[in-house]
C-alpha positions in Angstrom: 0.0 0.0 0.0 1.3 3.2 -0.8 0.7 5.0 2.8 0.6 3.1 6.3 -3.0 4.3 6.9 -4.1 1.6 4.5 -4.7 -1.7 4.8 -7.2 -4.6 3.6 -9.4 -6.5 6.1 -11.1 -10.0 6.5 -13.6 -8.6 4.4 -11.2 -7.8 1.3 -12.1 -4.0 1.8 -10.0 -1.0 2.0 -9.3 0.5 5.1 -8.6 4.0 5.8 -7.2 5.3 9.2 -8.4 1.6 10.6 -12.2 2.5 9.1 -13.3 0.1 6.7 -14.1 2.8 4.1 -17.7 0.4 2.6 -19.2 0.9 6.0 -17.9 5.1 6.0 -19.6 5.3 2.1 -22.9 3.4 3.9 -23.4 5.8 6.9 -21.9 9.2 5.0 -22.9 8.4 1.3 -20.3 9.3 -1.9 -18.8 11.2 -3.0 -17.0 11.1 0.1 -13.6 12.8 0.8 -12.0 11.4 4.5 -9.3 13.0 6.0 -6.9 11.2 8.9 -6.8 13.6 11.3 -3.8 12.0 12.8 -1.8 11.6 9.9 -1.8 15.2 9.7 -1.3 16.1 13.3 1.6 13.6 12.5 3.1 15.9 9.9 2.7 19.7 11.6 4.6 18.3 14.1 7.3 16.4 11.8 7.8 19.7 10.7 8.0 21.7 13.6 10.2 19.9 15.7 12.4 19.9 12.6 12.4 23.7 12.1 12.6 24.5 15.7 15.9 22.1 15.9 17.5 23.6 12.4 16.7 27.0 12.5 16.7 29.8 14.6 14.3 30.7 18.0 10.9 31.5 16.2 11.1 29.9 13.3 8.3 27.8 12.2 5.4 26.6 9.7 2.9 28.4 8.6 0.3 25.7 6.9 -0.3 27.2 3.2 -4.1 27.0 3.8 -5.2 27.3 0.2 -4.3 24.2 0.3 -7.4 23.1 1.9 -9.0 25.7 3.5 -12.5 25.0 6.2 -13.1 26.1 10.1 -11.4 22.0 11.6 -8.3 22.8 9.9 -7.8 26.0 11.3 -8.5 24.9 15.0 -5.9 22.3 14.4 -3.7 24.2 13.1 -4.2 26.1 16.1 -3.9 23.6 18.4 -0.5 22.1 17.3 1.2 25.8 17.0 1.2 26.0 13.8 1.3 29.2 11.8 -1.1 29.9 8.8 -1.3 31.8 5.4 -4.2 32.9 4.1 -4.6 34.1 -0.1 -8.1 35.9 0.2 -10.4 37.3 2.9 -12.6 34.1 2.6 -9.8 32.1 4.1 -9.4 34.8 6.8 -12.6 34.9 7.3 -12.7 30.9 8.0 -9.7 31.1 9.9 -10.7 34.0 12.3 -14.7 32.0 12.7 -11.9 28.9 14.0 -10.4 31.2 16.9 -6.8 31.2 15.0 -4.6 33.4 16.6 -4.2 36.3 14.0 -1.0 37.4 15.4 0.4 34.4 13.3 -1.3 34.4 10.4 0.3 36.3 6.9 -1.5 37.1 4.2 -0.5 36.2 0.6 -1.6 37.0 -3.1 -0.5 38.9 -5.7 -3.7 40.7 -6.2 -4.7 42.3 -2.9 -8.0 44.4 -2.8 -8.4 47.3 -0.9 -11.5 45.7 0.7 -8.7 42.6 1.4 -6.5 45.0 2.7 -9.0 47.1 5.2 -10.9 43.5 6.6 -7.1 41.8 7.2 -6.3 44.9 9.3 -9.5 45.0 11.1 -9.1 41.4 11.8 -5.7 42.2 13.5 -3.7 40.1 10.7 0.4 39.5 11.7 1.9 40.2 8.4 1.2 40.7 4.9 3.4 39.0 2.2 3.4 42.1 0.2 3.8 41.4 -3.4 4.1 44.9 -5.7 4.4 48.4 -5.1 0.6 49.3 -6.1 -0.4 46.7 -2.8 2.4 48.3 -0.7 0.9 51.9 -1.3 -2.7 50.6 -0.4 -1.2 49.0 2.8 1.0 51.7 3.4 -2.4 54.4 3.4 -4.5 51.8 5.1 -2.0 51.5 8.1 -2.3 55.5 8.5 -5.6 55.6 8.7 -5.5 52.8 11.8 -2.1 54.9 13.5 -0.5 51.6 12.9 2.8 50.1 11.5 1.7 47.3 9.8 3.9 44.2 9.6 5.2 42.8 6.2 7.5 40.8 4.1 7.9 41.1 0.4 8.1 38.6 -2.0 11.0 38.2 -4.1 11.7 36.1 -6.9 15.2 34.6 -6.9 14.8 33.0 -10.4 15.3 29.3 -9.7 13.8 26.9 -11.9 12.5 23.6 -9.6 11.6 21.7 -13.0 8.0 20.9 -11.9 5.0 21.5 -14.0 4.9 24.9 -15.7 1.9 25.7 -13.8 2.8 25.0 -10.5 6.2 27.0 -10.6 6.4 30.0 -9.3 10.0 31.0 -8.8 11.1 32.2 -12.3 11.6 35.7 -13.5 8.8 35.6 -15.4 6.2 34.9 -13.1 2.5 36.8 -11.8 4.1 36.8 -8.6 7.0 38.8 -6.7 9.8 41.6 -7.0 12.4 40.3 -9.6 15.8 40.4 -7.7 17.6 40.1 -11.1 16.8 43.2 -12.7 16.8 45.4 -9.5 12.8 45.6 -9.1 13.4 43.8 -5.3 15.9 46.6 -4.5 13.6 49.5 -5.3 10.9 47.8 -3.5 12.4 47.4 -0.6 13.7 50.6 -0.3 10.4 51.8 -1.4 9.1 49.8 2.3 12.3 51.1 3.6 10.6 55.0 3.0 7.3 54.3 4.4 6.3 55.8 7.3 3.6 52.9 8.2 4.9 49.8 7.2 7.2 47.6 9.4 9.4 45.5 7.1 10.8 42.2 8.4 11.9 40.5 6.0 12.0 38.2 2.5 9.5 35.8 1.2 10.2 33.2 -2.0 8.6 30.4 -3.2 9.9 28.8 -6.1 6.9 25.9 -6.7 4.9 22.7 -5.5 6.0 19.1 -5.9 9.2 19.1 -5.5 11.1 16.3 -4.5 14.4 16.8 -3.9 15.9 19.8 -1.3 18.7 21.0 -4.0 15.9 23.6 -5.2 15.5 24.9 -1.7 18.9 25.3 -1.2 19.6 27.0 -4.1 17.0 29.4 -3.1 18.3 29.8 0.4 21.4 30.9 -0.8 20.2 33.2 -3.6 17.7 34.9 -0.6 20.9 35.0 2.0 23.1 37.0 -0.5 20.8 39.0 -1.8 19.9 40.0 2.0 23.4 40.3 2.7 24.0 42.8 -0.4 20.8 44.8 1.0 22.0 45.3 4.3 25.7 45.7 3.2 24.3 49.0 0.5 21.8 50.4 2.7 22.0 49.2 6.3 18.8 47.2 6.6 19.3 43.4 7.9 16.4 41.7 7.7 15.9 39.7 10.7 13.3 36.9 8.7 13.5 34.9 5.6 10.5 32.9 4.4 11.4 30.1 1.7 8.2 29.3 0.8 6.4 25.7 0.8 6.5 23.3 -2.0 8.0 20.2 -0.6 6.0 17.4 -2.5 3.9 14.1 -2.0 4.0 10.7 -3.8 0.5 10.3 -5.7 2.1 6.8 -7.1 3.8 4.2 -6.5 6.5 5.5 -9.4 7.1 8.9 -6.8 9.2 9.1 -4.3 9.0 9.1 -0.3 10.2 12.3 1.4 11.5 12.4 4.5 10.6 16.0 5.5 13.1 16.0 8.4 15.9 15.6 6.6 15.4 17.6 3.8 14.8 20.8 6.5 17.8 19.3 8.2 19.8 20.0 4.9 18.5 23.2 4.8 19.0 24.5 8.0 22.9 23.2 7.6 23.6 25.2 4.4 21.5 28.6 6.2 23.6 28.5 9.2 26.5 27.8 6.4 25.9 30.5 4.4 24.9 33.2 7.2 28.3 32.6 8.6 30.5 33.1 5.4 28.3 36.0 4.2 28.9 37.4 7.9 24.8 37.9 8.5 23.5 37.0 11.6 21.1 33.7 10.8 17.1 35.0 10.2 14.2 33.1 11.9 13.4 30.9 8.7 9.8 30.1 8.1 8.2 27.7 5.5 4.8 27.7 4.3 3.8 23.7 4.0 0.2 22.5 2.1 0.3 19.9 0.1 2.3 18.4 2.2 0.6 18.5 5.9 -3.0 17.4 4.0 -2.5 15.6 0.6 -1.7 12.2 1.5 -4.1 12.6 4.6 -7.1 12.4 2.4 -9.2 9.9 0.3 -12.2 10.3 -2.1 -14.3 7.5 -2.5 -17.0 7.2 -5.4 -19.8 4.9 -6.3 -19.5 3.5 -9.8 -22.2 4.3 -12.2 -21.2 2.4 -15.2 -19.1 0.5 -17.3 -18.5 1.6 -21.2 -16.0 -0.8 -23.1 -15.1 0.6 -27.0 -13.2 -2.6 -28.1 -10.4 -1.6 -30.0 -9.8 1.5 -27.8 -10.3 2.0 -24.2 -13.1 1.1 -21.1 -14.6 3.7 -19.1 -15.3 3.5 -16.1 -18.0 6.3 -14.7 -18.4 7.2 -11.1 -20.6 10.0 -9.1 -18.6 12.6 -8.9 -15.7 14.0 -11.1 -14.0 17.0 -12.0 -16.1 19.5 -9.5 -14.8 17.4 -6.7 -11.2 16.4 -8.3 -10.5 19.5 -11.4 -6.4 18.7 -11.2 -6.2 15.6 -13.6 -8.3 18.0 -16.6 -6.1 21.0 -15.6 -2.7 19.6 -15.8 -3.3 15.6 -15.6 -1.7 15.1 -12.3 -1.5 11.4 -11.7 -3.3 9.9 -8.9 -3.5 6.0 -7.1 -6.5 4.2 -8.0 -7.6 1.5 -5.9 -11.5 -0.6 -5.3 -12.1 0.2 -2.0 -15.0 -2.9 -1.9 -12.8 -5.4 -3.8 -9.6 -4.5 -2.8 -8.2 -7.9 -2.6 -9.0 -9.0 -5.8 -7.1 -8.8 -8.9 -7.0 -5.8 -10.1 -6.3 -6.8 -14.0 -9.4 -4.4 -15.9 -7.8 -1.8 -17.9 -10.1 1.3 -17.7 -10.3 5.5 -17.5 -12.0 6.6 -14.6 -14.4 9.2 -15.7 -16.6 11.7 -13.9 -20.2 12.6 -14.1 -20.1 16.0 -15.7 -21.0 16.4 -19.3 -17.1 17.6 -20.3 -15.5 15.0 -22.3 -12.5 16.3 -20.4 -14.0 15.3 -16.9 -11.7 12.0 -16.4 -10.1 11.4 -13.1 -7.1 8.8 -14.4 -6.3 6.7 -17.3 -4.7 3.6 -17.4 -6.3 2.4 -14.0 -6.6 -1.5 -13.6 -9.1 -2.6 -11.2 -11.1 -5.5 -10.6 -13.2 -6.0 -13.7 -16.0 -3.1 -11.9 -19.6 -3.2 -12.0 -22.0 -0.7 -10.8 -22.3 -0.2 -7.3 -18.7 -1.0 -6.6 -16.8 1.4 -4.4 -14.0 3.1 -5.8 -11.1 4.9 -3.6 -8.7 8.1 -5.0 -6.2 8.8 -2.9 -3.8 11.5 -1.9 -6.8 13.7 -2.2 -6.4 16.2 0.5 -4.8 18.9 -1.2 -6.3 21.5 -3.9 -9.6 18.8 -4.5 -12.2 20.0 -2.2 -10.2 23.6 -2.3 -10.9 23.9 -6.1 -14.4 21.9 -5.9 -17.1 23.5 -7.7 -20.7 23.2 -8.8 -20.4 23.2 -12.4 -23.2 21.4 -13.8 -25.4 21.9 -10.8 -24.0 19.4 -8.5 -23.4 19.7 -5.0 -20.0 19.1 -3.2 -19.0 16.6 -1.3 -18.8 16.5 2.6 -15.4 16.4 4.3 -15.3 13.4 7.1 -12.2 13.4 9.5 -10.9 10.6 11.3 -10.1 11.3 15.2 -8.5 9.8 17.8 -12.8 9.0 18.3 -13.3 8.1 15.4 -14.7 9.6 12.1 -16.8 13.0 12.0 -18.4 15.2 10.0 -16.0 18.4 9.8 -18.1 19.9 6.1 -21.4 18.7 5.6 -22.7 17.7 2.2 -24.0 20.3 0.3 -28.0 19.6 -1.1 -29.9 20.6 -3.7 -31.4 23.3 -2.0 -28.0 24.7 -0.8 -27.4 25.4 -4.4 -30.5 27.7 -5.0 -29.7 29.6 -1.8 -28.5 32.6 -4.1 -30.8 32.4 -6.8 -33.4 35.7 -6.6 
């Protein structure tokens, strides 16, 4: 199995966190996304007690809640000290409705309204990742308003190439987000938050992409972010006392991806900062990183009823389940590959070639090709795994059809942390 919270019983079913998932999709229905709760108490902690042994006093995580983003994610974050960012007011607002500390929360995005800027304020946020000059102004005249100095970092963009997919890297000069340290644009920015009278800055932010396996890439941007900060404070006096380098650490989805040990890759890190701090002649920043994918992704599990079975001899069987791309978008946006398992037959051989398809009337809606399973039938439980991250945060209701609820699974037990949504939920803003 590809994670250890999975297993077959007696029964030849799937388990999931010790539940056998048939009896979860009887009582809760499917589509049904499960999270184990433990798994990603488990990881906040794998990376805090990492960071707080590499790095300096104060550093820590902040979980990249875009990620997945609802009211029991925030309270644990909470609870296990973890800091949060946020990338709209929605996510503040869900985080604020939890009872997360705002003093350790920063807000992200490249796009920042004014009406983003005023509620984040109001709602005491700690910092803003500040992104562009335009934003920096807007904070900058909000601050004054309040008699405040607001808290911020700017993001930088070292230029660093992680070789994941296009879409998902976000380090490169030519990129929506970030000052371009290349060309000088960083420079004037900072001195720009240097000159303003309501704005506290404290540092760098970078992040360079997501699923990335391997810590060279976050090394390479440590480095890059360390000189640059040394060449700042050695022109114009200003040491910046914290460096964020971003999330981005990946997840296996397959059997054919790697493991990571999270550890040991921060462990790597923190050896090259403290490194590089003392031949630049810096003093060492608090380092934080911004982990998403990795504290939910392998944590979470969709399971789907199947519908039907289509076989076009000559070319290819389809497989059709209840739910689809407004529950699982990523495979149509960028096919990203995913485990495939029957979560009702799971001991059987799994020897039917098929593409898992969705419900929506998109001939792109597919979930995976090239999926064997036990030859299906309809009413047969299928599992998705590594489904925590970016699959209920991008669910939608195209087509009309409700999202799925989100059960977690406690020390206690499973629980219903998002109810599923009905049909009626769906005309609530209809006039």
């Amino acid at each position: 199995m590809l994670y250890k919270n999975l297993n077959i019983n007696e029964a030849g079913h799937l388990t999931f966190a010790g539940n056998d998932t048939t009896a979860l999709a009887q009582e809760y229905g499917t589509p049904l996304m499960l999270l184990d709760e433990i798994a990603i108490r488990e990881r906040c902690r794998e990376y805090k007690n990492a960071m707080e042994d590499a790095f300096p006093e104060g550093s820590m995580p902040l979980y990249a809640s875009k990620a997945l983003s609802f009211k029991r994610i925030y309270e644990i974050m909470a609870e296990e000290k973890m800091g949060i960012d946020v990338v709209s007011s929605g996510e503040l607002r869900t985080a604020v409705k939890a009872g997360f500390p705002m003093e350790n929360a920063y807000f992200h995005g490249n796009a920042k309204t004014d009406e983003d800027i005023r509620f984040a304020m109001e709602n005491g946020i700690g910092y803003f990742v500040c992104d562009n000059a335009d934003e920096m102004e807007a904070i900058d005249r909000e601050a004054e308003k309040r008699g405040i100095r607001q808290k911020i970092l700017l993001r930088l963009s070292p230029g660093i190439d992680p070789h994941t997919h296009a879409k998902i890297s976000t380090g490169k000069i030519d990129c929506k987000f970030g000052a371009v340290i290349e060309n000088g644009q960083a420079e004037r920015l900072i001195l720009q938050a240097l000159s303003c009278k309501n704005i506290d800055l404290r540092g760098y932010h970078c992040h360079i992409g997501s699923q990335i396996f391997d810590h060279a890439p976050f090394c390479e941007a440590a480095v890059m972010m360390l000189t640059f900060l040394a060449q700042i404070k050695e022109k114009h006096g200003f040491c910046a006392p914290v460096l964020n380098l971003g999330g981005g650490m990946g997840v296996p989805y397959t059997k054919d991806e790697p493991a990571i040990d999270y550890a040991e890759n921060i462990r790597k890190i923190g050896v090259l900062v403290w490194d590089t701090c003392k031949e630049l002649n810096i003093p060492v920043p608090v380092i934080l990183m911004e982990p998403g994918r990795s504290i939910v992704a392998d944590s979470g599990m969709t399971l789907y009823t199947v519908s039907s079975t289509k076989e076009i001899p000559g070319f290819k069987n389809y497989v059709s389940v209840d739910g689809g791309m407004t529950d699982n978008p990523r495979y149509t946006l960028y096919e990203a590959p995913y485990t495939v398992l029957s979560a009702s037959r799971t001991a059987e051989s799994a020897d039917y070639p098929c593409t898992l398809a969705g419900r929506c009337c998109e001939s792109g809606d597919l979930i995976q090709e090239n999926v064997k399973l036990p030859a299906p039938k309809r009413g047969d439980l299928v599992a998705v795994l590594t489904t925590g991250a970016y699959n209920y945060a991008m669910a939608s209701n195209y087509n009309r059809i409700p999202r799925p609820p989100i059960v977690m699974i406690g020390e206690n037990g499973p629980y219903t942390a998002v109810r599923r949504e009905t049909l009626d939920d769906l005309l609530e803003y209809d006039i």
